[in-house]
Structures are given as structure tokens and as C-alpha cells.
C-alpha positions as a Markdown table, in Angstrom:
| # | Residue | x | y | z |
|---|---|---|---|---|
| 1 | Unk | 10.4 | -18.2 | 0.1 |
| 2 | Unk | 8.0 | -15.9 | 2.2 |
| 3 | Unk | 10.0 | -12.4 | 3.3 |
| 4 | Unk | 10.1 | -11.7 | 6.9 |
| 5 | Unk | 7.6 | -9.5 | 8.4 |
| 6 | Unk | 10.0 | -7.6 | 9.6 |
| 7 | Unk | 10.6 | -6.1 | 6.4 |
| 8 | Unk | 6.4 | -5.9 | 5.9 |
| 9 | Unk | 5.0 | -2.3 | 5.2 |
| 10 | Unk | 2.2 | -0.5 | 2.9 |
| 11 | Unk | 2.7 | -0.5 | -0.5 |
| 12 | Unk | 6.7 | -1.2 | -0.3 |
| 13 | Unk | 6.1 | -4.3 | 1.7 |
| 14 | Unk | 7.7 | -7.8 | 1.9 |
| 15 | Unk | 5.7 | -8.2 | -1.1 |
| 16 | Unk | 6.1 | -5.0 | -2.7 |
| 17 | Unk | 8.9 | -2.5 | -4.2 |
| 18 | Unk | 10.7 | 0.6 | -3.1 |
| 19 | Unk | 10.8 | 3.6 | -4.7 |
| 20 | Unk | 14.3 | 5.0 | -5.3 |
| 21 | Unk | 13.5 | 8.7 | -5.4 |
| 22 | Unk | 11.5 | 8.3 | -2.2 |
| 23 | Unk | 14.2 | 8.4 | 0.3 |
| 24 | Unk | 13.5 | 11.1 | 2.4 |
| 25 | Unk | 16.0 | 13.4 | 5.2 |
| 26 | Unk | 13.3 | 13.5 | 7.3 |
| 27 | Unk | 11.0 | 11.0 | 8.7 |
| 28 | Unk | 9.1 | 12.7 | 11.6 |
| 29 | Unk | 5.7 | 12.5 | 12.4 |
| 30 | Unk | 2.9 | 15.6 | 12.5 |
| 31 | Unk | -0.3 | 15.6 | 14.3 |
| 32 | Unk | -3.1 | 17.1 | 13.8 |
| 33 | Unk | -5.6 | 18.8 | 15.9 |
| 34 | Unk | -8.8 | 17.6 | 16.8 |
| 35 | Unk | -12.6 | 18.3 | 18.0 |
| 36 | Unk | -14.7 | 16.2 | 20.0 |
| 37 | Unk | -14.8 | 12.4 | 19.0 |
| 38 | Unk | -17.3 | 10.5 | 17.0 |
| 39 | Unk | -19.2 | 8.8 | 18.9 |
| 40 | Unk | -20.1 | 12.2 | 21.1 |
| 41 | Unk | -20.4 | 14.1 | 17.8 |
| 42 | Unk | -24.2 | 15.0 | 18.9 |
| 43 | Unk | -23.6 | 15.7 | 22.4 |
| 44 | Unk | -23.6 | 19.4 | 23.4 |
| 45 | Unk | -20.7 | 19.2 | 25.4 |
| 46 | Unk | -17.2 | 18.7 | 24.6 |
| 47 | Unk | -15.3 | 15.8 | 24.7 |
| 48 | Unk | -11.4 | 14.5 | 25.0 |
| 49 | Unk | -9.7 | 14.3 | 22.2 |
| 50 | Unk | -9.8 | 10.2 | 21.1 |
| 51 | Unk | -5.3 | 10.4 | 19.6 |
| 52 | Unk | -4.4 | 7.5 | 17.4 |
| 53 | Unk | -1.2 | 6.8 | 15.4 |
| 54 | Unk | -1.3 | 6.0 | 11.4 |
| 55 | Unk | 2.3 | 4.2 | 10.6 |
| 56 | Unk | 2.9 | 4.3 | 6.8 |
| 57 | Unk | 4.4 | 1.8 | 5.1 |
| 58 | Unk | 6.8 | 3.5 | 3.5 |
| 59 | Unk | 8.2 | 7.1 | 3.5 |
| 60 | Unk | 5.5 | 9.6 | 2.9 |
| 61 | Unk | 4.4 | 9.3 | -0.7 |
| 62 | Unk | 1.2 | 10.0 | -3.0 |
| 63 | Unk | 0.2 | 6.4 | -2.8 |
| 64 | Unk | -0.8 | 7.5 | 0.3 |
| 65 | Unk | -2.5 | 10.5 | -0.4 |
| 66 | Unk | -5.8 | 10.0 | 0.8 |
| 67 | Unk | -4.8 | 9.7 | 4.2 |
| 68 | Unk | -2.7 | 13.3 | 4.3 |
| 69 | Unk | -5.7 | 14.8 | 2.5 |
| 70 | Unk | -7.7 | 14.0 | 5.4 |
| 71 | Unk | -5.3 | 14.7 | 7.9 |
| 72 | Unk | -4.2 | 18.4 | 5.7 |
| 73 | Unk | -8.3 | 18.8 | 5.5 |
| 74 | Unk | -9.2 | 18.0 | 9.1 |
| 75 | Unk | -11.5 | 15.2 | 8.1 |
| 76 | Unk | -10.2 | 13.2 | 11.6 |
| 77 | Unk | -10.5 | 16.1 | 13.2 |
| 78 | Unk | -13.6 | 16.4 | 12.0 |
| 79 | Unk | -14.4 | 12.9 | 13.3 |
| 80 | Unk | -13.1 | 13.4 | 17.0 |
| 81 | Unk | -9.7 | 11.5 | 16.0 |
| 82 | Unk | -6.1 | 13.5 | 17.2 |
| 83 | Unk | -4.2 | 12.0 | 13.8 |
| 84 | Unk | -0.6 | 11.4 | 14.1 |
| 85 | Unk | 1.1 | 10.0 | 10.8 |
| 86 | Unk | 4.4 | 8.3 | 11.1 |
| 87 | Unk | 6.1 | 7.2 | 7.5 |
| 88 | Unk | 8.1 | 4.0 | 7.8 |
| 89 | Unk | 10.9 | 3.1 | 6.1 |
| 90 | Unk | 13.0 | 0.1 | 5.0 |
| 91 | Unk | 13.9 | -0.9 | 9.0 |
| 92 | Unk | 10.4 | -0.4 | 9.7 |
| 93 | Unk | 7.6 | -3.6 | 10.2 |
| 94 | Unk | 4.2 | -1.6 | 10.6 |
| 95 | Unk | 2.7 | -4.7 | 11.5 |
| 96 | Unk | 4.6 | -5.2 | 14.1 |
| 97 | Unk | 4.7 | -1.7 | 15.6 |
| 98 | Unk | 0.9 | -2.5 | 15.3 |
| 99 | Unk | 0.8 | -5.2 | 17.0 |
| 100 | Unk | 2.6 | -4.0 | 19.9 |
| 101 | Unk | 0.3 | -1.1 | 20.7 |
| 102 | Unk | 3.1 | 1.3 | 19.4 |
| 103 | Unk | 1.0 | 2.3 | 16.7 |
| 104 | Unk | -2.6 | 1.9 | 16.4 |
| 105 | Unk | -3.0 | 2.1 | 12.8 |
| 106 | Unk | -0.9 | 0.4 | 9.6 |
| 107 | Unk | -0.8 | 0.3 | 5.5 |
| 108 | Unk | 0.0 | -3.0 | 4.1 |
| 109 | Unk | -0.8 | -5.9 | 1.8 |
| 110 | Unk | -3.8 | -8.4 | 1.7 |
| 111 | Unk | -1.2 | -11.0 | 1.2 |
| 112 | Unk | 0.9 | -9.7 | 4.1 |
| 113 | Unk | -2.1 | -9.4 | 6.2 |
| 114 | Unk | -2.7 | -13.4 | 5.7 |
| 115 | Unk | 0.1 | -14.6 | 6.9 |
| 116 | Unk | 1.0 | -12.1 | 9.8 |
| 117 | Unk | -2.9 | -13.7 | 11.0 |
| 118 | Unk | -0.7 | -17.1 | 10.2 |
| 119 | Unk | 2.3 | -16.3 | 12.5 |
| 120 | Unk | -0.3 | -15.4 | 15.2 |
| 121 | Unk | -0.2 | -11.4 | 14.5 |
| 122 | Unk | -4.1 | -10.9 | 14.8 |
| 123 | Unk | -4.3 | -7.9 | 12.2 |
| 124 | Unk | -8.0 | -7.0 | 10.8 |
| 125 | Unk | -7.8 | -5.0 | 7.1 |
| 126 | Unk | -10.4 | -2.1 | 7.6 |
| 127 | Unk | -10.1 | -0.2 | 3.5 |
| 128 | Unk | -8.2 | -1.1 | 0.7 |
| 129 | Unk | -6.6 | 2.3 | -0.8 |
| 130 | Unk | -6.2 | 0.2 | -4.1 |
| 131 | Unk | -8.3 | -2.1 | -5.6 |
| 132 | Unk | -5.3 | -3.8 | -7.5 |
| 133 | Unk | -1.7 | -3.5 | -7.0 |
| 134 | Unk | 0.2 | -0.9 | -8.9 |
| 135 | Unk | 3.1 | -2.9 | -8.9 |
| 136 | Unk | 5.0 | -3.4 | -12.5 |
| 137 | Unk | 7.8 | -5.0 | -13.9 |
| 138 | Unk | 9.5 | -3.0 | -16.0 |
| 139 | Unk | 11.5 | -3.2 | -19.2 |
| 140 | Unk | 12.9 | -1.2 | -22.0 |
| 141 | Unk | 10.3 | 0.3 | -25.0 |
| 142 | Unk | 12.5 | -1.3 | -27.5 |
| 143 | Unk | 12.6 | -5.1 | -26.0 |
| 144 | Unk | 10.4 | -7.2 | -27.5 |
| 145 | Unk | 8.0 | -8.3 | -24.7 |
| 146 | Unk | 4.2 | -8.8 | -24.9 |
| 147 | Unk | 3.3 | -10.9 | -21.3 |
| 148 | Unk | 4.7 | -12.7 | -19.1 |
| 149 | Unk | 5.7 | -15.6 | -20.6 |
| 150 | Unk | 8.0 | -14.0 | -22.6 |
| 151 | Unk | 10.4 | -13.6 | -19.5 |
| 152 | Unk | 11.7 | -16.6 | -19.6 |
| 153 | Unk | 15.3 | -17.1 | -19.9 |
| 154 | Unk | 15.7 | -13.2 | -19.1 |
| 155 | Unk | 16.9 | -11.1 | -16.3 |
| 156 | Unk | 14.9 | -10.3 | -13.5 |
| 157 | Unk | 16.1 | -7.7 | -11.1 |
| 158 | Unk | 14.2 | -8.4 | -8.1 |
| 159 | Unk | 13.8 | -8.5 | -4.2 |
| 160 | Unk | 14.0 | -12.2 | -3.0 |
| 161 | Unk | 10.9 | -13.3 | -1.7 |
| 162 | Unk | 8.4 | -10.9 | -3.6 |
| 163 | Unk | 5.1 | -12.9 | -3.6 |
| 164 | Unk | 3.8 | -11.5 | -7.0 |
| 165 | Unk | 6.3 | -12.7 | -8.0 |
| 166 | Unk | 7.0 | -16.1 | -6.8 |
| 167 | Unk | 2.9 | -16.4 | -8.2 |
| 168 | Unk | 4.0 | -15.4 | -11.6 |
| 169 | Unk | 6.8 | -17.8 | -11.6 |
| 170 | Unk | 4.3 | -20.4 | -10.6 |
| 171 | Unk | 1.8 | -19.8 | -13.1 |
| 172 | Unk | 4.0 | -18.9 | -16.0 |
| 173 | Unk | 6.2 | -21.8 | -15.3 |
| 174 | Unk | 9.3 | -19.4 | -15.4 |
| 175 | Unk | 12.5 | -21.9 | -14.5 |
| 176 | Unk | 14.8 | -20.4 | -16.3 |
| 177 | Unk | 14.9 | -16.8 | -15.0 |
| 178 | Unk | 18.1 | -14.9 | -14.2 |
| 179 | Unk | 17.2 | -13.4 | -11.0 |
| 180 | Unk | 19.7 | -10.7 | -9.5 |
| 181 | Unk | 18.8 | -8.9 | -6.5 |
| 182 | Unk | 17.4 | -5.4 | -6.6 |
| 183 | Unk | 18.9 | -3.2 | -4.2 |
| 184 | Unk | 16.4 | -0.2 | -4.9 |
| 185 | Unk | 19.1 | 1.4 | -7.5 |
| 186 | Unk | 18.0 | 1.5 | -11.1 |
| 187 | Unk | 21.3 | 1.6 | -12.8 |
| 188 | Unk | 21.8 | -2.4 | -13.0 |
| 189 | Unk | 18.8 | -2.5 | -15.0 |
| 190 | Unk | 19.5 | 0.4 | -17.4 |
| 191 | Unk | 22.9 | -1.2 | -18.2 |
| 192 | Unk | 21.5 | -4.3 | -18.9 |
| 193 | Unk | 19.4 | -4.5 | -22.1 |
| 194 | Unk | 16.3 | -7.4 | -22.4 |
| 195 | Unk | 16.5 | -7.0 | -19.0 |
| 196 | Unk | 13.2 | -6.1 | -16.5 |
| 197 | Unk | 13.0 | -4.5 | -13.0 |
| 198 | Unk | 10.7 | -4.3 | -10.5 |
| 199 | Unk | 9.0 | -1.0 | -9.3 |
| 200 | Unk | 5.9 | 0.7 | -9.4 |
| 201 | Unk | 3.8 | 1.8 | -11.7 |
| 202 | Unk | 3.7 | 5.2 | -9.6 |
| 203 | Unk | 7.8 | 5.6 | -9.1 |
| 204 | Unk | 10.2 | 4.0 | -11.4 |
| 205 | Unk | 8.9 | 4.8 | -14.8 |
| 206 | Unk | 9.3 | 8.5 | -13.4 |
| 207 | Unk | 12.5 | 8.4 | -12.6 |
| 208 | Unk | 13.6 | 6.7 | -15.6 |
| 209 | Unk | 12.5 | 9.2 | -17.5 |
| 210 | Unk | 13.3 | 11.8 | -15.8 |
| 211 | Unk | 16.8 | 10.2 | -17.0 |
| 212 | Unk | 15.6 | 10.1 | -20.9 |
| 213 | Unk | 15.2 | 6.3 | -20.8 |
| 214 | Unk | 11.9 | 5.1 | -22.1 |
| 215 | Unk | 10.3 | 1.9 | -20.6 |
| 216 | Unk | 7.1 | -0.3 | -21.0 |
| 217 | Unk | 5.6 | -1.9 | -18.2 |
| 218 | Unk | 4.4 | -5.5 | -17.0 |
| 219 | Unk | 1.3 | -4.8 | -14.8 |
| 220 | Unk | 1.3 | -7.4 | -11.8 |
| 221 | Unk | -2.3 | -7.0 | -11.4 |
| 222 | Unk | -2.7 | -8.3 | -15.3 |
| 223 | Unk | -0.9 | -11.6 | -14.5 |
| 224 | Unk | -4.0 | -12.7 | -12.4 |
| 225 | Unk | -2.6 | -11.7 | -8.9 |
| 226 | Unk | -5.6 | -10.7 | -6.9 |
| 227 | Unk | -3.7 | -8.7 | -4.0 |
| 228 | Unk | -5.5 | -5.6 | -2.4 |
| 229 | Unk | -2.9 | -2.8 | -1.9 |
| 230 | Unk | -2.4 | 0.1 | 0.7 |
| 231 | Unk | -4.7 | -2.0 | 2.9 |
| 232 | Unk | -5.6 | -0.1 | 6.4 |
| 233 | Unk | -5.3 | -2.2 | 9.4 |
| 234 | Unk | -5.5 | -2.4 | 13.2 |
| 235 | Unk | -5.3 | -5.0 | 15.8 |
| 236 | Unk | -8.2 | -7.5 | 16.7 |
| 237 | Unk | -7.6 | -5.9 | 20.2 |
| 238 | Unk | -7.9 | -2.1 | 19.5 |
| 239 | Unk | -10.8 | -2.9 | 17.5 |
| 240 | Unk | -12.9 | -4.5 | 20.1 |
| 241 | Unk | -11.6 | -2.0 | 22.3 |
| 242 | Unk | -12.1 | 1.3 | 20.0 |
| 243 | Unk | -14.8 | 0.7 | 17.6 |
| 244 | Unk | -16.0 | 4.1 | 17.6 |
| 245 | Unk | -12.4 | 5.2 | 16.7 |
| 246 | Unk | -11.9 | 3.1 | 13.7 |
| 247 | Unk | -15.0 | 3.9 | 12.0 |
| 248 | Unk | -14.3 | 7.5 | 12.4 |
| 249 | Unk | -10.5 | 6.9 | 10.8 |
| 250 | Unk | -12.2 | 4.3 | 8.0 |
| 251 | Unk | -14.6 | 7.0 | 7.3 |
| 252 | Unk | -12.4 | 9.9 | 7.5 |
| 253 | Unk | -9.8 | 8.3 | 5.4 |
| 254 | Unk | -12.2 | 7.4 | 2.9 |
| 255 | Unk | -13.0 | 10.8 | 2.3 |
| 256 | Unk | -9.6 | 11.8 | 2.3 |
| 257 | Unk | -9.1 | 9.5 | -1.1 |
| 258 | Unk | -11.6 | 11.0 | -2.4 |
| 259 | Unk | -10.6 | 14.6 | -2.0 |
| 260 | Unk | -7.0 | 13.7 | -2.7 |
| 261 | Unk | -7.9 | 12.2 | -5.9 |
| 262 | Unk | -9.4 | 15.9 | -7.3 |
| 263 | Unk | -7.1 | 17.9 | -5.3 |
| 264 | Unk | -3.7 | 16.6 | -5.4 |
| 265 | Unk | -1.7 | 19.4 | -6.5 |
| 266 | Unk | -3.0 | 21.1 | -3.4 |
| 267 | Unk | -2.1 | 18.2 | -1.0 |
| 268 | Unk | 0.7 | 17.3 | -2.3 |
| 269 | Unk | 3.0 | 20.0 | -0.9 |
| 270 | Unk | 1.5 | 19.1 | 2.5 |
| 271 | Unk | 2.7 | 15.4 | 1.7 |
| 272 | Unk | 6.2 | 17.1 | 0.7 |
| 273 | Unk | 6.9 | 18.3 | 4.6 |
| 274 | Unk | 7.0 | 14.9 | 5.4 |
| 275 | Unk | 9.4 | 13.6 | 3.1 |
| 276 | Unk | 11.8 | 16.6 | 1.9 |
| 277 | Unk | 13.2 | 14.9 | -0.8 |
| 278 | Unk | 10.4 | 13.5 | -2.4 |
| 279 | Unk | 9.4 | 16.1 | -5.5 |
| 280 | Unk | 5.7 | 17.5 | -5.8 |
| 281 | Unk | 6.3 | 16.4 | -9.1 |
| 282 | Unk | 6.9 | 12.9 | -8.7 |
| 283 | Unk | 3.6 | 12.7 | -6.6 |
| 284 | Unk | 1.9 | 14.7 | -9.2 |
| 285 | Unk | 2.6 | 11.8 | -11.4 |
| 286 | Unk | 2.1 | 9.3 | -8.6 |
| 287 | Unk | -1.3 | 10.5 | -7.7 |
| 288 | Unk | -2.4 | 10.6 | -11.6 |
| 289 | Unk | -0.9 | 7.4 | -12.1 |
| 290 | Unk | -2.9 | 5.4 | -9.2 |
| 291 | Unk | -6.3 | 6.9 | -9.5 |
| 292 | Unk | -7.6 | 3.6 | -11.7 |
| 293 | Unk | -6.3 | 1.6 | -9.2 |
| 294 | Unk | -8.1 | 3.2 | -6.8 |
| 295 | Unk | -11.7 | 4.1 | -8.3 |
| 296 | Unk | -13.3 | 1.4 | -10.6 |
| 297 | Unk | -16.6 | 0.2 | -11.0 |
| 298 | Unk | -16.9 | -1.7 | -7.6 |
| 299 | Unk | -15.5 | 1.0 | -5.6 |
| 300 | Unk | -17.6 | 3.7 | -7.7 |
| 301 | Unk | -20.8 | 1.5 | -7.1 |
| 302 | Unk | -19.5 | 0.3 | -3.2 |
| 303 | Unk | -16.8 | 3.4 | -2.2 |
| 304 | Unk | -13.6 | 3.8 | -2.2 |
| 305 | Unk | -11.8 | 1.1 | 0.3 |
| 306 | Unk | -14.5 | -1.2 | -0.8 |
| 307 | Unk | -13.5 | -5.6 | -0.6 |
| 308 | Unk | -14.8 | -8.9 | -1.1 |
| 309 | Unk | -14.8 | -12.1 | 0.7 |
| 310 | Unk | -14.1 | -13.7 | -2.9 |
| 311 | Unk | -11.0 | -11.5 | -3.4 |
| 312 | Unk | -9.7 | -12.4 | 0.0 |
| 313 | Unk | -10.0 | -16.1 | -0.6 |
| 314 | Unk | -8.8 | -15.8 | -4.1 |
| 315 | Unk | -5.6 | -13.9 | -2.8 |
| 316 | Unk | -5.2 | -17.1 | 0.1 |
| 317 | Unk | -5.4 | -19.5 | -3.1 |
| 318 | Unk | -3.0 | -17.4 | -4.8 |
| 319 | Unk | -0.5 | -17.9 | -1.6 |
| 320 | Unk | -1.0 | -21.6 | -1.2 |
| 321 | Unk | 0.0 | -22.3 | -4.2 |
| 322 | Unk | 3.2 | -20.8 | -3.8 |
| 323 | Unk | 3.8 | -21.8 | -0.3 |
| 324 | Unk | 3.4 | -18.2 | 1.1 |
| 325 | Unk | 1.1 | -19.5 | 3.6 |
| 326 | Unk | 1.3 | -23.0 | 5.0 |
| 327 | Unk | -2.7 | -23.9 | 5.7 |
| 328 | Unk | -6.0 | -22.1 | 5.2 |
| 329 | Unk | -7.2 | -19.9 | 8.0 |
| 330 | Unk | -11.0 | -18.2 | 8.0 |
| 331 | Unk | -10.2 | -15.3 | 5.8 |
| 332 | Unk | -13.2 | -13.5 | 6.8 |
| 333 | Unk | -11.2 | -12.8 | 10.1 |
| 334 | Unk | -8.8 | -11.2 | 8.1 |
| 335 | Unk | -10.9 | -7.8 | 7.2 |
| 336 | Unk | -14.0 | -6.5 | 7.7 |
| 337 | Unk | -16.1 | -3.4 | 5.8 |
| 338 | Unk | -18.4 | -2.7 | 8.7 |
| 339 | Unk | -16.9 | 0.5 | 8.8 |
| 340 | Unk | -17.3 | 1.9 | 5.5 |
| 341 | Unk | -20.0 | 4.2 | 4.1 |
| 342 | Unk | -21.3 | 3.8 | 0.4 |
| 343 | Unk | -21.9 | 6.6 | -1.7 |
């Protein structure tokens, strides 16, 4: 049921969606430069550079946007941190770069965080970039469909082993669901009326209309699904080893999201360079699309990356049920918000 980890990354994880007009023709990486590092900020001399390497979990994107705004703005610099970004891709398991030391930094799901801690991949969530998932499913503005439970005995284009949607399955009792794999193009769902696909809520609308075909939308975070998205992580290890540096990138990125979210027609051109063939455009609409996900009354009253020990335990529930994880583990291992600053 559970997706290999190997296919694990940000917010187009084993458990989420890719975005079809986010392929780009080039993935590198850019670094920027940086000043003396946090924990010397008040000393009067200057101090090596402290590098560390952020691997997206996807190609570079708006839902990301907070972390190139503070890379664009110099907010690690600011903080001592030399900021490398690498964008992922479909071949790409950030948790496992992560856990080899290849990258010191990830984006990925609280659900995928739980069970990497559960196949012995000690990842530690730092910030979640959104509060709730913008995952959807999506289906066409003339279909008649009002929830959930009025998917059953339609088509589902899907990935296998999505965990929203093995939940929803679950909770909806949905037996009789044609499910047809979705290879990331949109055309088998077009074709196919009373039919819904997954995507985000960020992405494949977009793109559909872009192509004159209007859609309504299934939120995954209404059908009770408690995930945290865009979740920053590091290692048990690097974070016993490098405290100073992972408050400084938790702090730094924090203020990135919130300069991203009121300046993202500036940044996004920056977040362009990265991933040539992703429209500034499409993550105008992204980044106007994902700002209630990301700011809400708990993270307006707590800050942006704020989470709960509830949430986490809720979202280990959530994968019991389902069999996404095999046992309950100590959830509080799983993240920590030592690192963030209120407002």
C-alpha cells in the first residue's frame, strides 16, 4: 500500500502529486553568499562561512517560495548560512539524500516523515511551510459532485499508493472506485467525463485552464486528513551536531515565507532561473493560491512553520488506520519547534 521512499520528496512526495507544467530543462543548483554564522553574529571578528544544502522535493516551484525568497533576499546569509538549493525531481528521494549526509536539509510530508522514522531513517521536521495540504482531487464544473462520498463508483486517476488517498478510501468506504494510474498527463482525465484527478490546488487547475477546461476541486485537507505539507527536515545527527545552523535556516526560512507571501511577483523570476520552464505566471497563481494554507489563525498567533504534538499524533492515527505505518512510535521525535520565533 505505502509508496517507496524512494519516490519521497516535498510537496510531490510518495504521498503527494506532480505538477505537469513543472518539468523543468534545468535542474542545477545556486548558492548563495554568506556573512559570518549565527552563532558568532555578535563577535567582532569574522567568521567561516557555516554551507549547508536545501534539497527540494520537487523541481523549483512557488510552493516553495519562501525558501528562494530568503535565499534571493540574503536572509541565510544574513544568518551566517552559505545556502545551496538543489530541486529534486521524480528519481529523487530527499530523505534519503538526507540521510546520507549528501544533503543537509529536505522538504517533505508529516506522513512521510513517520514512516522514514519507522524504516529507521531518523528525520526530525523543523517548519511546516503549509499548515494543510494543498492537495485536490479534481473534477469537471459540470459533474455533479458535492464530497467525497459521491466518488463512489467513479474514476479516479491516481498514483498507487497516495496516502490521502488510501485515508479517504478508508473513511468514505469507497470499494467501488475505478482507479487508473496517473502518469502526471492530464489528457486521460479531460477525455473522460465524471471522471476526477489528482493534482494540486496550486498546478493542475492552472493548466487546465489555461486549456479552456473549467474544473471544481475536492480539497484533501476537507476530508479530515491532518498532514502537514512542505515540512523542513534534517537528520537527528546534523542536528545534534549543528544546532546553531538549523536555527539560523528555521529562522531564515521563516522569514523568507513571509516576505515571499507579499512579494512574489518579485521572487518569482528568481525562482524561474531554476526551473526554465516553469512560467512566472503559473507561480503567480501558485503563490496566490497557497497563501491560506500557509497563514491561518495558529500560524498568525504562533508563526509561520508553527506545529502541534496533537496534529502529529492525529496524522500517526490517520496512518494506522490505513496500514501506512505498522506500530506507533514517539511522534514527538518526529519534529520539534525549538527553533522557531513567534511574532
Amino acid at each position: 500500500m505505502a509508496a517507496s521512499l524512494v519516490a519521497a520528496a516535498g510537496c510531490s512526495s510518495a504521498g503527494g502529486d506532480s505538477a505537469p507544467s513543472a518539468s523543468p530543462s534545468d535542474t542545477g543548483t545556486s548558492t548563495a553568499p554568506s556573512a559570518s554564522p549565527a552563532s558568532a553574529a555578535a563577535s567582532s571578528e569574522p567568521q567561516e562561512l557555516q554551507k549547508a544544502r536545501l534539497i527540494e522535493g520537487w523541481y523549483a516551484k512557488g510552493e516553495d517560495g519562501g525558501y528562494f525568497a530568503a535565499l534571493q533576499q540574503g536572509y541565510y546569509k544574513d544568518a551566517g548560512v552559505d545556502m545551496t538549493i538543489q530541486p529534486g525531481g521524480p528519481q529523487i528521494s530527499g530523505l534519503q539524500l538526507v540521510a546520507s549526509g549528501k544533503a543537509d536539509f529536505g522538504i517533505s510530508y508529516a506522513d512521510d516523515i513517520l514512516r522514514a522514522r519507522e524504516q529507521g531513517i531518523p528525520v526530525v521536521g523543523l517548519l511546516a511551510g503549509f499548515q494543510y495540504t494543498p492537495q485536490v482531487l479534481i473534477y469537471h464544473k459540470d459533474d455533479d459532485v458535492k464530497g467525497f462520498e459521491d466518488l463512489k463508483g467513479r474514476t479516479v486517476f491516481i498514483q498507487p499508493g497516495v496516502l490521502y488517498w488510501e485515508y479517504i478510501k478508508y473513511k468514505y468506504k469507497l470499494t467501488d472506485v475505478n482507479e487508473l494510474n496517473y502518469t502526471g498527463q492530464l489528457v486521460n482525465f479531460i477525455k473522460t467525463k465524471g471522471s476526477l484527478n489528482q493534482g494540486y490546488i496550486t498546478n493542475e487547475p492552472y493548466a487546465l485552464g489555461q486549456q479552456g477546461i473549467d474544473v471544481n476541486v475536492l480539497k484533501i485537507a476537507d476530508s479530515g486528513y491532518a498532514n502537514y505539507c512542505d515540512v523542513l527536515f534534517t537528520t537527528e545527527d546534523y542536528l545534534r551536531k549543528h544546532p546553531d545552523i538549523v536555527q539560523a535556516v528555521v529562522q531564515a526560512s521563516q522569514k523568507g515565507w513571509s516576505y515571499y507571501l507579499d512579494n512574489y511577483k518579485s521572487v518569482n523570476p528568481f525562482i524561474q532561473t531554476f526551473n526554465k520552464d516553469m512560467t512566472v505566471e503559473a507561480m503567480n497563481y501558485e503563490a496566490e493560491q497557497e497563501t491560506p494554507f500557509i497563514l491561518n489563525d495558529e500560524t498568525k498567533a504562533n508563526g509561520i512553520g508553527y506545529m502541534t504534538l496533537d496534529r502529529w499524533k492525529t496524522v500517526q492515527q490517520q496512518l494506522l488506520q490505513i496500514g501506512g505505518l505498522k506500530a506507533e512510535q514517539d511522534v514527538s521525535k518526529a519534529f520539534t519547534t525549538e527553533y522557531l520565533t513567534k511574532p
